[in-house]
Structure formats: C-alpha cells, structure tokens
C-alpha positions in Angstrom: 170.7 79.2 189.6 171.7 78.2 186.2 168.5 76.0 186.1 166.6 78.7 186.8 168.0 81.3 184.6 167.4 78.5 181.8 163.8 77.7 182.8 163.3 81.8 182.6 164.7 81.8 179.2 163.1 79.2 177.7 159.8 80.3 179.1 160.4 83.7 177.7 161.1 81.9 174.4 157.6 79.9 174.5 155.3 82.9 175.4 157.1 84.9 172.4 156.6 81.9 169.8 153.0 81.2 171.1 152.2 85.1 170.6 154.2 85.1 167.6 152.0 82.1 166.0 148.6 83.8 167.4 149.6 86.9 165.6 150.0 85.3 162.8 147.0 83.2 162.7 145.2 86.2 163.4 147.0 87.6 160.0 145.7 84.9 158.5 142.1 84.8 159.4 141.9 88.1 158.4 143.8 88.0 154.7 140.5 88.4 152.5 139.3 85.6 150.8 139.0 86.4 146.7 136.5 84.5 144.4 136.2 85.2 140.8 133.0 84.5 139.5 132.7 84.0 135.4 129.8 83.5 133.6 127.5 82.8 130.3 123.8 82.8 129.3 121.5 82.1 126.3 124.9 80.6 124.2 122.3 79.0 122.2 124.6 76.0 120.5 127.2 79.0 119.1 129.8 76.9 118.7 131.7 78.9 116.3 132.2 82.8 116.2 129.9 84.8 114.2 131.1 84.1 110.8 133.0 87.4 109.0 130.3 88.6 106.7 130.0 91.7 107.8 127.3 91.5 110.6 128.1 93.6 114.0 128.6 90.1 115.6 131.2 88.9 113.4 134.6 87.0 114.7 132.5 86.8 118.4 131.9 84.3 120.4 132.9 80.5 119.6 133.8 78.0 122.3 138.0 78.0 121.4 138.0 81.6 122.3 136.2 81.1 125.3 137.9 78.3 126.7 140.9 80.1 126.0 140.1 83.3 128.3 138.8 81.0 131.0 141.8 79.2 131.1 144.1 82.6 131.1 141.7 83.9 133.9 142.1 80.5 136.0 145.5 80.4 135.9 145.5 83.6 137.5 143.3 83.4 140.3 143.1 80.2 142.9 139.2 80.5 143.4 136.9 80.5 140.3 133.5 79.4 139.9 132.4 79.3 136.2 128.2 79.3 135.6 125.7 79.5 133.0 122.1 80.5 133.2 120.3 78.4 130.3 118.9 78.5 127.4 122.0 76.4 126.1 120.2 74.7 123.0 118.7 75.8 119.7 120.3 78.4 117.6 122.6 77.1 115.1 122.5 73.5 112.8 124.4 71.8 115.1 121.5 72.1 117.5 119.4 70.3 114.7 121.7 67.5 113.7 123.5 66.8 117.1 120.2 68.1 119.9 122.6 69.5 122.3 125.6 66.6 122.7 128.4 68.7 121.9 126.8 71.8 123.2 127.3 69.8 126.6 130.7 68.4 125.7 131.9 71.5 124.9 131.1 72.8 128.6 132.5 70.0 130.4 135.7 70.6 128.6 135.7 74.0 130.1 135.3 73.4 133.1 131.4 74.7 134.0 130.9 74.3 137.4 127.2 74.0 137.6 123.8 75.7 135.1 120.2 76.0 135.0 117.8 75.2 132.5 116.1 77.7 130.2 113.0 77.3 128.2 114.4 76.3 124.7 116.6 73.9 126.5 113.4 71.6 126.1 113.1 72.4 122.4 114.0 68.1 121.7 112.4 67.5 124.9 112.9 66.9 128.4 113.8 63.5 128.1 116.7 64.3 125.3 117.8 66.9 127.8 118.1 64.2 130.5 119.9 62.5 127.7 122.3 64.9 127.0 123.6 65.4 130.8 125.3 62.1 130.9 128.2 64.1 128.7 128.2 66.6 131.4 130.2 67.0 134.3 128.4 69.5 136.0 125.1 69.6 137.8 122.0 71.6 136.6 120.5 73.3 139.5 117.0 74.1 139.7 115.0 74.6 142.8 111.4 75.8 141.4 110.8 73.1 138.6 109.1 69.6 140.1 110.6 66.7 138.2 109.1 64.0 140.1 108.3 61.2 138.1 109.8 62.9 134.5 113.3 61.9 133.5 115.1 64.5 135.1 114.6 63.0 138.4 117.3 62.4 139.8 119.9 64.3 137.1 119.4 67.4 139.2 119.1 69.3 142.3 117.8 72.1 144.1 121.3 73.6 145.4 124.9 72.8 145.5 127.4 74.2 148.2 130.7 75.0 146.3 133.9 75.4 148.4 136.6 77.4 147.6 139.2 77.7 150.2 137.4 78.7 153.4 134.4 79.8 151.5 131.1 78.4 151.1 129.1 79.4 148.0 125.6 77.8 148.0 124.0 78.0 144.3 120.6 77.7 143.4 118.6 78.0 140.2 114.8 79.1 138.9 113.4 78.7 135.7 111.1 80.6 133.6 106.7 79.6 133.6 106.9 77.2 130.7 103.2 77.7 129.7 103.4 79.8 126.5 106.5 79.5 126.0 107.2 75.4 125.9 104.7 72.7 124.4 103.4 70.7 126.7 104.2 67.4 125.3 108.4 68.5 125.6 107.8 69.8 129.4 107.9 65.7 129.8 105.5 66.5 133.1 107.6 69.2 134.6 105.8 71.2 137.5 106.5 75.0 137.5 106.5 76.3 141.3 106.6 79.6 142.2 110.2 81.1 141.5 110.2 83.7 144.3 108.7 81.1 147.1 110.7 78.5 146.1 114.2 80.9 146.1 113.5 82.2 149.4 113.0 78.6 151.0 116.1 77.3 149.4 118.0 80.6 150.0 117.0 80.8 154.3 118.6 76.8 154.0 121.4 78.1 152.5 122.0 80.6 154.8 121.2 80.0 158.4 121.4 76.1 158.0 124.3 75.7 155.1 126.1 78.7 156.8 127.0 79.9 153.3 128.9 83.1 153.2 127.3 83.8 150.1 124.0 82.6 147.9 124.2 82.9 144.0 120.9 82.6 142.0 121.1 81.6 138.1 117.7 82.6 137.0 116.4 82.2 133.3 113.4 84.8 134.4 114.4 87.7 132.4 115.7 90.6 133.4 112.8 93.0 133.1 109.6 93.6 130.7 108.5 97.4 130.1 105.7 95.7 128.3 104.4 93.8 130.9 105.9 95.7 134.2 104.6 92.6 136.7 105.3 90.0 135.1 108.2 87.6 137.2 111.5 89.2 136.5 115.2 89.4 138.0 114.4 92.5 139.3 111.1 91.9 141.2 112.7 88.8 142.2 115.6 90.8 143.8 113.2 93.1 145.6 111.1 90.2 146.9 114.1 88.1 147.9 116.0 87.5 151.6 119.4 86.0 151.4 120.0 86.5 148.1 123.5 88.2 147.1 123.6 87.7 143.2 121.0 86.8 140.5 123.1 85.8 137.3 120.6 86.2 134.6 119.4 84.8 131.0 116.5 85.2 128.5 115.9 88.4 127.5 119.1 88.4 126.1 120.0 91.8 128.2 123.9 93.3 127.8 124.2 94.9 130.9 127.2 97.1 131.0 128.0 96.9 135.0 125.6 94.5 137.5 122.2 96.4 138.5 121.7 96.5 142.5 117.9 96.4 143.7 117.6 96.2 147.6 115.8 93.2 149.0 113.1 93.5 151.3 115.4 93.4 153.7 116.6 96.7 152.4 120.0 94.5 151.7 122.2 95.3 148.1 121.3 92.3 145.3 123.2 92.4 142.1 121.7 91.4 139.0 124.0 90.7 135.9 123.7 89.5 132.5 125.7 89.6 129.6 123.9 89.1 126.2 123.4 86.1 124.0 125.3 83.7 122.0 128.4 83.6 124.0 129.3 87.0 122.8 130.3 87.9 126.2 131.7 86.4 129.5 130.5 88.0 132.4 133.3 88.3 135.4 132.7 89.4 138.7 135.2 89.6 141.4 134.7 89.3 145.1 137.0 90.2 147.9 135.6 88.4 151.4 136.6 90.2 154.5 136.7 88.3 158.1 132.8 88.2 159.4 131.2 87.3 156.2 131.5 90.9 154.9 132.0 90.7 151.3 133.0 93.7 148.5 132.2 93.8 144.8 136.2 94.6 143.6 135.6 94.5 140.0 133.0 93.7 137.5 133.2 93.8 134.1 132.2 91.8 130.6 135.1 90.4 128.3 134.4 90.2 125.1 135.2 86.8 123.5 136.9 87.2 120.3 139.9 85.2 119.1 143.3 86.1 120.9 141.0 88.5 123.4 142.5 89.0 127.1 140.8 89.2 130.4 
C-alpha cells in the first residue's frame, strides 16, 4: 500500500513538473524577441564635428560622439545591429591625404556590423577601396554590382544572415547606376545590374530559403527625385519589392523625421529611413518580434550626435 501511495505521489509530482516546464517553455517562446537597429549614411570622411564657427551644423557629428552613443545604446539593449548605407569617402582633407583608411578604422572600432557602397566611395578608385577593406572588420554587402574579375572580388558579398538570439536578419545591399555619376576608369570594371531584379532574387533567398524573420536593404538609390519622378529610387523600389521589410537609405542626403512606409506589391508595409549626411545623425529603429514571425515597429527615432548627447 505504501508502495503504491508513493508511486501515486511521485507520479503526481512528475506530470506537475513536466506541465510546469511546458508552461514555461511556452512563456518563453512567446517573450518577444527585441532588436535595435542603429544606423548612418553619406558620413562622407566627417571625422570631426562641424567646427564652431557659427554654421547651423556646428559641434555635430564627429566619430567620438558617435561611438560614444553607440556604446551607451549597446549597453542597454542585448541585440543591436549597427549599418551604414555608403557614400563613406570624400568630404573632408582627410579623405585627400589618407583616401579612406581611417574612415574605415574608425568604423571597425565602433563596431559596424556590415555597409554598402555608394558612388563617391570610388572617388580613389575601386581598387583603393578594395585596399581600404583590409582595416575593416565588417563586410560590404552588395547584391546588384558584378565584380567579377575587378578587385572587389572576393572582399564582398551579396547577403549576410546576422543572428541575434533566435532571430535571423538577412541583409542585403544595392547601389546607385554609376554611369554619370562615377568615371569609368575608377568603376575598375564594375557591372551595374538592375537594383530592383537583383533585390527581389536575393530577397525570395532570404526568405523562403534562409528562413529569415526579417530582410533589411541598405540602398545608396536615393530616396526620391521630384525632378525626375522615374528615375530608380527607395520609394519605387519599395513599391516594386517582395520580402522586403526595411530599405535603410543614402544619397540624397534626405533627413527624414520618422521612416516613410510604401506598400509592396504585395500590398505588405516597407519602411524607408534615412537620416541626413555627415554623421549628423544616427538613425535608430526598434523592433519588438512576436512568436510567428510577426514583428512591430516600437520606436523610431534620429539622435542627434553632438558631444555628451543621450539616446
């Protein structure tokens, strides 16, 4: 009798733990997953903030000051991804005397995760650009220029899956048509392929093959040109795109206040964000992902970078 009183018990006390330890796996699988996504375009080698001389710029910017609220921001959140959308060359002398070296130096030392390439990025050529990337520690990610036989092949790639935690971000990059905008003998031979082709493909990869629960494009298009209203631009490539959940963009140097959402052909939300020029501004974007890939927009908003500035 005792035996069986005992078995009873302890049987009792097994069904409770294993229910107990379900329950709270299922707790666990659905605590949301955050992601804090931070990022710069068109820094064009500021180094140092705008210099106090009474301009509307001045005391901005400046790598120290950025590093500083990067660090402040990861040391607050567990998942950050920290991207840049080109045109990181040409703008100050120490573009002329140095052709990008501490530029990329400067952005290992903060930690970039990954960047694309925008057009004045060739402005000492494509080969001193391949140069340059053995100071960096992160990838530049491009999936609509061809650099088959240049000196690029091989320093880049067409996507990179990030993970943070249980989440899989898959990155991609496209670049502006260089023709007009880039002499042809710093292109090195680079191939320009269609940026909205070209996105899609890599995009449908990174989504039904990759199983990525979201897909960031860092595009050095543009945002949009009232002068020229078909021209390739973040926001016809949002409307022509599948997959797509964020375009982070560069060029036109655009301060947007709060990301722009176009629907896809797919009639699916794509944001579009870009904050300015010269490293002015960092762009930050938080995401809260719920269980079955669902994911929410929490917060969005630009931090000015200024000495002693908070998130």
């Amino acid at each position: 009798m005792l035996n069986r009183r005992h078995f009873i018990k302890q049987s009792a006390f097994t069904a409770g733990a294993l229910l107990a330890s379900q329950w709270m796996l299922a707790e666990t699988d659905a605590t949301p997953q955050r992601l804090v996504i931070l990022h710069t375009n068109d820094v064009h080698s500021r180094l140092e903030p705008f210099p106090m001389d009474g301009n509307r710029n001045q005391g901005l910017g400046g790598i120290a000051a950025r590093a500083q609220l990067i660090n402040d921001i990861r040391s607050k959140n567990e998942h950050v991804l920290l991207l840049d959308a080109g045109d990181i060359f040409q703008g100050t002398p120490y573009f002329n005397m140095y052709k990008g070296e501490p530029e990329i130096k400067a952005m290992t030392k903060m930690g970039y995760d990954a960047c694309t390439m925008g057009n004045h990025d060739f402005d000492a050529g494509l080969d001193n650009f391949a140069t340059q990337l053995n100071h960096a520690s992160f990838p530049v990610i491009m999936c609509n220029y061809d650099f088959t036989a240049t000196s690029m092949e091989g320093k880049y790639m067409p996507y990179k899956i990030f993970k943070k935690g249980k989440l899989k971000i898959g990155i991609t990059g496209v670049g502006i048509e260089m023709n007009g905008l880039v002499p042809d003998n710093l292109t090195g031979g680079t191939k320009y392929l269609d940026p909205i082709e070209r996105l899609n493909e890599t995009a449908d990869l990174l989504r039904k093959q990759k199983d990525c629960d979201m897909v960031i494009c860092l595009s050095h298009l543009g945002y949009q040109y009232k002068e020229n209203p078909n021209k390739i631009c973040d926001t016809i490539l949002a409307k022509e795109s599948e997959g797509v959940d964020l375009i982070i963009g560069g060029h036109t140097h655009t301060f947007l206040n709060e990301p722009v959402v176009v629907k896809n052909k797919k009639g699916d939300d794509v944001l579009i964000n870009q904050v300015g020029w010269a490293g002015i501004n960092l762009g930050r974007l938080d995401y809260e992902f719920l269980p079955g890939k669902k994911k929410n927009l929490t917060n969005a908003h630009t931090v000015v970078v200024k000495k002693n500035s908070g998130e």
